[in-house]
N, C-alpha and C positions, 0 to 999 in steps of 0.2 A: 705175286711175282711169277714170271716166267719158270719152267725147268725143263730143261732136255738131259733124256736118257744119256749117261755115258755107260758104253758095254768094257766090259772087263776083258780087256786081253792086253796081254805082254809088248812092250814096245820091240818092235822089228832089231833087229841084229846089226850091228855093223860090219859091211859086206867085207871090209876089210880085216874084221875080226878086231877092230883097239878094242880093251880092253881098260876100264878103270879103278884104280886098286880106294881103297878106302882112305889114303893121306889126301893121293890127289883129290878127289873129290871134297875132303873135310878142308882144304887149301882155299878151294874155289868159294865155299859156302863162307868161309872165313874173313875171305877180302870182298866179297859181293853181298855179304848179309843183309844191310839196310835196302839194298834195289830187289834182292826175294822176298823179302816181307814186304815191303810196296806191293809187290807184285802179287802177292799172296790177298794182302787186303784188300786191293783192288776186285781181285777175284772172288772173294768172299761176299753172302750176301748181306745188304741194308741191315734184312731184318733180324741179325744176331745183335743187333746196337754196335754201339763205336765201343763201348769197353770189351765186349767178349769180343768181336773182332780185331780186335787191338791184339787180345791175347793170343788168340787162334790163331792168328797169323803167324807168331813168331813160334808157338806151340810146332805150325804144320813145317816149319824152316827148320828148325831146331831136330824133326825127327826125319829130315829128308837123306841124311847122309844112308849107303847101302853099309850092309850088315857085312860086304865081301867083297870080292874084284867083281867086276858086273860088265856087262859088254855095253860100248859105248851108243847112246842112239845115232841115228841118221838122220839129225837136226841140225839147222845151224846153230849156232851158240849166241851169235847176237852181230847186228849188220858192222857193226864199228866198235871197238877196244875189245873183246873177247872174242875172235875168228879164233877157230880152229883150237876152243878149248873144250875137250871132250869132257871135262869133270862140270863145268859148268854148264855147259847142256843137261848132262844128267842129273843133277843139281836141281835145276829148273825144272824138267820135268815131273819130278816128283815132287814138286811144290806145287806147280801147278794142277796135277792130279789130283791130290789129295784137296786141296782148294775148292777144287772141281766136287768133290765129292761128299765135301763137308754142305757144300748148299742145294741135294741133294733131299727128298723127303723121306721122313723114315716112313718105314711100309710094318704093317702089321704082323703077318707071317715072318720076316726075315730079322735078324739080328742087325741091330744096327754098326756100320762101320765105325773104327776109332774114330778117325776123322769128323764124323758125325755127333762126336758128345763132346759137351764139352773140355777145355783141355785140365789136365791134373797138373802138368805144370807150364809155362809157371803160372804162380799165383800170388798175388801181391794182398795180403791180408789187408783189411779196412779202407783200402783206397779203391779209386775208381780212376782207371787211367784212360787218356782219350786223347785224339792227335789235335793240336791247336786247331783254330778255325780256320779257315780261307775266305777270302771275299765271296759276290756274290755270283761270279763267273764259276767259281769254287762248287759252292755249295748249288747250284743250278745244274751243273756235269755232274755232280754226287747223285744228285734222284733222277736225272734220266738214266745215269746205267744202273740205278738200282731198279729201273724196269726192265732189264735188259735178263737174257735166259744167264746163267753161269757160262758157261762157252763163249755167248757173245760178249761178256763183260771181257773174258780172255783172251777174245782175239783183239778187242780193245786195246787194252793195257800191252799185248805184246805187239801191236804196231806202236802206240806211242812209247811205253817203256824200252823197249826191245830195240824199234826201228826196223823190225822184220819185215818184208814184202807179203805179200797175201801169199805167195807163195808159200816163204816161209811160214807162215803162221798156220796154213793148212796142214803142213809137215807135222810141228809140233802140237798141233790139236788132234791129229792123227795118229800121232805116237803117244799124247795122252788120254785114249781109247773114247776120245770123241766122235760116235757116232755120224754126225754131219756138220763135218766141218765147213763145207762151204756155205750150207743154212747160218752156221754162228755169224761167217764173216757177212752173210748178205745182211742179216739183223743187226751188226757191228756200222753199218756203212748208217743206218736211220739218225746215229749219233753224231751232232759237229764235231770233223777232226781235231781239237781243243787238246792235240798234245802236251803240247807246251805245261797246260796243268796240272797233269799228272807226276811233275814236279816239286808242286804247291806244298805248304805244311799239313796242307787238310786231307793229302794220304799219304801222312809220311807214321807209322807204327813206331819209327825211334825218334822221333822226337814227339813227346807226349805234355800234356799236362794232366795234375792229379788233383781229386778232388774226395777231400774222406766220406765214407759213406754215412750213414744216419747216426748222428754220434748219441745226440741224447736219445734216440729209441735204444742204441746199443748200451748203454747204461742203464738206462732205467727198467728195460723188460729182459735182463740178462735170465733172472731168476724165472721170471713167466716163459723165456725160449724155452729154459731147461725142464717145464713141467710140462710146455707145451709137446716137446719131444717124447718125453716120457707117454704123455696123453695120444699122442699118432699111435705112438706104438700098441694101445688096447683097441684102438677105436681108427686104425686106419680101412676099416673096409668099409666107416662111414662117408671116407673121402671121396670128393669125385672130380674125374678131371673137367680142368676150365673147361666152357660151354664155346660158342662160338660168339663174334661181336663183340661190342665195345662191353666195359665192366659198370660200376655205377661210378667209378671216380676215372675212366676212360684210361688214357695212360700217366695218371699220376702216380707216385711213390707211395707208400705204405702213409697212413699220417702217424703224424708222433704228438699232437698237441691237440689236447680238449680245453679250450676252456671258449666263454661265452662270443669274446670278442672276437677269435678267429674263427666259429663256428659261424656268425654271422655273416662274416666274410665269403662263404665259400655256400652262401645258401641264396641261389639262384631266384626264390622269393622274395627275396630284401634288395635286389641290383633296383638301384634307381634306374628312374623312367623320369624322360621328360614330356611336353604336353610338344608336341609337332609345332605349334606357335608361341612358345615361350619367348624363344628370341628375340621376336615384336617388342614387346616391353620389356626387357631385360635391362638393366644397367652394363651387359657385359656383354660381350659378342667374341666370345672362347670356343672351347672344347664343350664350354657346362652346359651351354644351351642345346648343342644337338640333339634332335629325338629319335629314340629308338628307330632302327631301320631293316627291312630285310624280311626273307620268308619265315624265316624260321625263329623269331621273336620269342614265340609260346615254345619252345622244342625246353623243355626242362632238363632234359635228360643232358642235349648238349651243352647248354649253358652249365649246368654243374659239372662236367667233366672240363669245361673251359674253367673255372673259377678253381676244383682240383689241381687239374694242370700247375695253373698259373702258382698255387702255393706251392707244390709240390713237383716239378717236374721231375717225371723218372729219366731211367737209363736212357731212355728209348726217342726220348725229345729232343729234338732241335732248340736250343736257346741261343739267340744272339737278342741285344743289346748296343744298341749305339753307345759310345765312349762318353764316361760318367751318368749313364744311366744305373739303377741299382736294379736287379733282376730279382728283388723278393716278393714276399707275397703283397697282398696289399691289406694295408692299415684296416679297413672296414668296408662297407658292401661297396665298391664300385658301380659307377652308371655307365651303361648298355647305350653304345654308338651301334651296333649292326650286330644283327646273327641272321647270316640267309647261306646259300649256296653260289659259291661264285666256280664257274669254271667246274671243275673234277675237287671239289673240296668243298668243306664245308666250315665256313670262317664266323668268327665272330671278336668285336671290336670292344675293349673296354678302355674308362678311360679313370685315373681316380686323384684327378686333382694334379698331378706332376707327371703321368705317364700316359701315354698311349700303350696298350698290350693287346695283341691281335695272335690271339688261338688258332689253327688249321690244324684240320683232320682229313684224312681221304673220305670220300662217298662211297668207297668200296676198300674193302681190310681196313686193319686194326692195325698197320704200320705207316708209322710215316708224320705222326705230329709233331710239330714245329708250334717254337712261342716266340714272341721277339716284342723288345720294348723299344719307346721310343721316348726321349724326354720332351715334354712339351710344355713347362713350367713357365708362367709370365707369356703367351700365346697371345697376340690379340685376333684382331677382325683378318688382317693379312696372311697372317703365318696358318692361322685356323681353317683353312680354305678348303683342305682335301687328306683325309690319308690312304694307300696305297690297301688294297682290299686282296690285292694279290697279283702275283708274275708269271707269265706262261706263255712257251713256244715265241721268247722274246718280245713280249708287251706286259705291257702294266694295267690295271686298273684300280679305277679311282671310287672313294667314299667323298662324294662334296658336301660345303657344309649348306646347310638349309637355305641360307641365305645368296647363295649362287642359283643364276636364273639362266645361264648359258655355259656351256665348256665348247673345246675346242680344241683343236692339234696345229702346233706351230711349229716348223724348221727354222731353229734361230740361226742357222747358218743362211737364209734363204730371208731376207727381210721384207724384199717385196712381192715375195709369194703369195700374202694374208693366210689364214687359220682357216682350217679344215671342219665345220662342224662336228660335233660329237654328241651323239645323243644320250640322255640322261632318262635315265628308269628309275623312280624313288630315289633320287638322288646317285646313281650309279651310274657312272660313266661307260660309253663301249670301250672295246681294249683301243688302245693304243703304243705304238711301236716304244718302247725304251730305250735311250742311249746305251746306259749300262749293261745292256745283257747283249749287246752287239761284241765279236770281238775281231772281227773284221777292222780295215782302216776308218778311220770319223771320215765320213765322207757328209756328213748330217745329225743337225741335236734338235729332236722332236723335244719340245716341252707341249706343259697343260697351258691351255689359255681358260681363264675364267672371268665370268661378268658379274658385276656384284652390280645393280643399278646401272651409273653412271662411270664407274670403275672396272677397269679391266686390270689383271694382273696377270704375270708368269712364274708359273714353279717348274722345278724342274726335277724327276728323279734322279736320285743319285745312291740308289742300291737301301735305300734307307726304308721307313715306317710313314715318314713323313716328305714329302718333298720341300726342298727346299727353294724360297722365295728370288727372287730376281730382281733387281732395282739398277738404277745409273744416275749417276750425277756424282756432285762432291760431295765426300764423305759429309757425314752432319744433317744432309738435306736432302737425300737421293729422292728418285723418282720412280714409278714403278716401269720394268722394262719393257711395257707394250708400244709406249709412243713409237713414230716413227725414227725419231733422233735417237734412242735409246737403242730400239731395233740393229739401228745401221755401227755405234760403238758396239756393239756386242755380239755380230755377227762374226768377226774374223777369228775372235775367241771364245767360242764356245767349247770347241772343244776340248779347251783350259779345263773346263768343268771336270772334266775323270780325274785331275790332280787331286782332288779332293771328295772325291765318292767313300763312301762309311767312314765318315770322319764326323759325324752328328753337326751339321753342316744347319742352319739356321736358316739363312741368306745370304747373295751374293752380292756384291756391288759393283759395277764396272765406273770406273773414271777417268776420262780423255785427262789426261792430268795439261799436256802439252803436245805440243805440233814443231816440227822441226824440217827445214828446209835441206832437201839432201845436196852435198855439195856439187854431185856433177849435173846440176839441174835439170832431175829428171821426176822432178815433185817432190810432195812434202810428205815424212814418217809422222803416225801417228801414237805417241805416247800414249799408254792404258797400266792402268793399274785397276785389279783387280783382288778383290778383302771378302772371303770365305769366314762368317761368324759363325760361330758354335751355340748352342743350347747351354751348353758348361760354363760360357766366358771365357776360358781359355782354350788355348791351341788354334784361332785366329790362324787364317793361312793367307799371307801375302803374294801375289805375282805379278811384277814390273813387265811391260810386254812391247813389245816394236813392232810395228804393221806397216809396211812399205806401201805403194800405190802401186795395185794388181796384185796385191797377195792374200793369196785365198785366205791361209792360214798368217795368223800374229807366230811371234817367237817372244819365248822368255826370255827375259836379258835377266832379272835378278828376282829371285824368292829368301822367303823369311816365313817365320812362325814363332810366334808370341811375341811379336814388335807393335806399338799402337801405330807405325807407319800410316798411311792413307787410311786411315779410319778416323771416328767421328772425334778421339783424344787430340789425333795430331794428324791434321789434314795436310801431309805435308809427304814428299817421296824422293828421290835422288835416284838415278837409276844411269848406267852407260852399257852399250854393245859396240863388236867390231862388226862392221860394215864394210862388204868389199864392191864399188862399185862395177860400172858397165864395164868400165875401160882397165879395170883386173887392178885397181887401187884403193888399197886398205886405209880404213878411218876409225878412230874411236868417236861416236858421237854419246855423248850426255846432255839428259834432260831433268830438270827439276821442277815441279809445282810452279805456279808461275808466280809466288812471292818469294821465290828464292832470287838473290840479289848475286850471286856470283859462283863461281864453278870451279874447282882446280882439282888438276888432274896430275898423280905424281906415280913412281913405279917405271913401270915399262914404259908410262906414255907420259909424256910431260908438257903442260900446258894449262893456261887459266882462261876465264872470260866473264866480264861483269853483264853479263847477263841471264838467265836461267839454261841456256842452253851453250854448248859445247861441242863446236868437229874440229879434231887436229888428227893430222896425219900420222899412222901408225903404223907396223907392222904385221903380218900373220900370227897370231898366239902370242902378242903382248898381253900381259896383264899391268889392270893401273887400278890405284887408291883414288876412288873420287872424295870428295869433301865439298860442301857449299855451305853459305851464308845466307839467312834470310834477312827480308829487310828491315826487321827489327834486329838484329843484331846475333840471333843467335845462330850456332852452329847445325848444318846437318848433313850427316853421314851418310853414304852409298848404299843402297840394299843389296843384299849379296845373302 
């Protein structure tokens, strides 16, 4: 990581001489506590981990009030809700400062600063507290400004926290004895201005979750800490400080458990290996059959700091997990999909029967590993096609599976564009652009195109481990969404797809359900319904959608989650929007599945029709109760 010198000197005077007494200032710190410690965190670096950052931050807020009346700086206080409050200036400043100074390196000769060790209080015995996660927009701005110097993180965070002008923010880098504050902001500007997330729960210090620390090691080696202690104390000039580079369990946790079956586990000579042509005559065509892949296959060293990790992660590790994945160790040796170097990291892929689990570590320091699972239990030939080998500077790339003989890059907004080839190195795809890590307008939804023989299919990233698959048609029978028919339904909604990104998303389905003729005959809407599966089985995500003729983008008229709606249980859908024509005249129109036998509309809008479809004339913000009949008799209800 970055560091630039901050010099010590006193912040500048107020020309007019205000003056801030110790209530005012404990006032300020009082109603603005949670946006100083954001702010302090933000400022703080990566590599204290998220729990001592946690603390340090509210440590450096908690000791920023002044000892006495202090003269006020000659900063602003913040562009919008705090003008012209002097205590909270000074407030911030000294939070800032100190922030400033704590990711700072100790130096040999000199005494290290309070700020610089860590804090005495508070301290929360046997827990380990850390701020929830955020998505992948989230967690993608976390490690670019953790490359950033401490300054530039600062000027960061107080343009987007603050809303200060460079102006401002030069001021108060300047008053908190930053050296070169226009260097910070020029290094600040390398960063997408991604304010907005600085909001997120993924740096928020007060809202936290906790997690206890090693419980049976604290049990069981209480009596050994205490002889251990004893034993420092004779024999500490045997001690020596860590060395440099990774350890032999990398950044894994202390282990606390010996016995055969997990020792095996974690022993880099036992990872199954497949033959590179197994697949050929396989009965299976999964995750089992892929074979080992990548530069770094024989790297022992990293492969047991990956299988450590994975049992073990420390403080210091990135863990997510798609929803109803279990993030523990694994049962016994896992088999080795990939260890090579992808990008600025060095990644490796295991897989052990129900999960996907994909290790990174940087190519240079010892900060920075990340683990992430993915479920992939019941997997066949379709779903098995590719996993996600890593993200960077907004692209993805891909791990395909052996039996793919092409890739490719698709804008499924774009149908009659065709696919962009992509070339494959041992099975490794080049980068390609991701939806997900755009946060711009969806002007475009790049998926993977892949060829299996005579089969082509599309996945699509959606922040995950695994991308998820694509298909059309009616539920029960879909089709994969390369054709051109499938292309053209699934163009105006793609970029539906973000509704459902880190959601352990399976595959998606789109279904023209029905077609309906607009009343002031200016063409026909196209009804789409679209059914996001999960890994888990549950949490299914429904989207009923209207796409007019000439419209770039579909609109949702109705969502649901955990309904068997348009899925393969009950291929059936009920769905209404208002409509306001050319000529400035409002409509409800409804459409249903096309064995739906009749339509009635009550509420705001009143009207029926024995047919699947529905326009009666309605008003601006009516709301109505749909209800239909199918032709065998039974009922079905509106999605909403």
């Amino acid at each position: 990581m970055q560091s630039q010198d901050v010099a010590q000197r006193p912040a500048p005077p107020s020309p007019a001489g205000q003056v801030v007494d110790v209530e005012q200032a404990e006032a300020a710190l009082v109603e603005h506590y949670p946006r100083l410690v954001r702010l302090a965190y933000l400022v703080l670096p990566a590599g204290l981990g998220r729990s001592r950052r946690v603390l340090t931050a509210h440590a450096l807020t908690q000791r920023a009030l002044p000892r006495n009346r202090t003269p006020a700086p000659v900063i602003p206080a913040q562009s919008t809700g705090r003008d012209g409050d002097p205590g909270y200036a000074l407030v911030r400043l000294q939070v800032l400062r100190t922030a400033l100074e704590a990711g700072l390196p100790l130096k040999r000769k000199a005494w290290p600063k309070r700020s610089q060790l860590p804090p005495l209080l508070p301290q929360v015995w046997g827990l380990k507290l850390f701020p929830r996660s955020g998505g992948a927009d989230e967690l993608a701005l976390d490690q670019r400004l953790s490359t950033l110097s401490g300054p530039a993180r600062a000027a960061y965070a107080l343009r987007g926290l603050e809303r200060l002008t460079d102006d401002g923010v030069r001021k108060v880098l300047t008053a908190a004895s930053v050296a070169d504050a226009d260097g910070a902001l020029l290094e600040a500007d390398g960063i997408p201005a991604q304010y907005g997330l600085l909001d997120s729960p993924e740096f928020d210090p007060c809202s936290l979750q906790a997690r206890p620390t090693d419980l049976m090691r604290r049990r069981q080696h209480l009596k050994a800490a205490l002889a251990a202690g004893a034993a420092l104390l004779v024999c500490g000039a045997l001690l020596g400080l860590p060395g440099e580079g990774w350890g032999p369990d990398g950044a894994a946790a202390p282990p606390y458990a010996r016995n055969p079956a997990a020792q095996a586990a974690l022993d880099p000579a036992k990872l199954t290996r497949v033959s590179p042509t197994a697949w050929r005559g396989s009965a299976r065509t999964d995750f089992s059959v892929w074979p080992a892949r990548g530069d770094l296959t024989g790297d022992s060293a990293l492969l047991r700091r990956a299988l450590a990790v994975w049992a073990r992660p420390g403080e210091t590790v990135r863990v997510s997990a798609t929803p109803g994945t279990a993030s523990g160790g694994p049962a016994g040796p896992p088999q080795l999909l990939y260890a090579g170097t992808v990008d600025a990291a060095r990644v490796v892929i295991l897989y052990d029967g129900l999960r996907i689990a994909r290790y990174a570590e940087p190519k240079e320091g010892t900060q920075g590993a990340a683990l992430d699972f993915a479920r992939v239990d019941g997997a066949g030939r379709a779903e098995a096609g590719a996993v996600v080998l890593g993200r960077a500077d907004g692209n993805v790339r891909y791990l395909t599976a052996p039996w793919v003989e092409k890739a490719g890059e698709r804008d499924l907004m774009k149908p009659g564009s065709g696919a962009m080839d992509l070339s494959l190195t041992d099975g490794v795809t080049a980068p390609l652009a991701s939806p997900v890590l755009r946060s711009d307008a969806c002007t475009s939804w790049n998926v993977l195109q892949l060829t299996d023989g005579t089969r082509t299919r599309l996945l699509t990233d959606l922040g995950e481990l695994v991308p998820a698959r694509l298909t059309a048609g009616r539920p029960g029978s879909p089709r994969e969404a390369a054709g051109a028919a499938a292309l053209r339904t699934w163009a105006p909604f793609a970029c539906s797809l973000g509704t459902v990104r880190s959601a352990g998303v399976r595959s998606v389905n789109a279904w023209a359900f029905n077609e309906q003729p607009l009343p002031d005959a200016s063409g026909s809407a196209a009804w789409v319904c679209t059914r996001a599966e999960t890994w888990r089985g549950g949490g299914a995500r429904v989207l009923a959608q209207f796409h007019t003729p000439g419209g770039r983008y579909g609109a949702v008229a109705a969502k649901a989650e955990n309904v068997p709606a348009c899925g393969a249980r009950d291929p059936h859908v009920l769905a209404g929007v208002l409509w306001k024509s050319k000529a400035g005249d409002w409509y409800l129109l409804a459409a249903g599945s096309r064995e739906t036998a009749s339509i009635r509309a009550t509420g705001g809008v009143g009207g029926s029709s024995r047919t699947s479809l529905l326009t009666v004339p309605a008003e601006q913000g009516a709301r109505a109760e749909l209800k239909g009949t199918l032709r065998d008799g039974r009922s079905l209800g509106g999605l909403r």
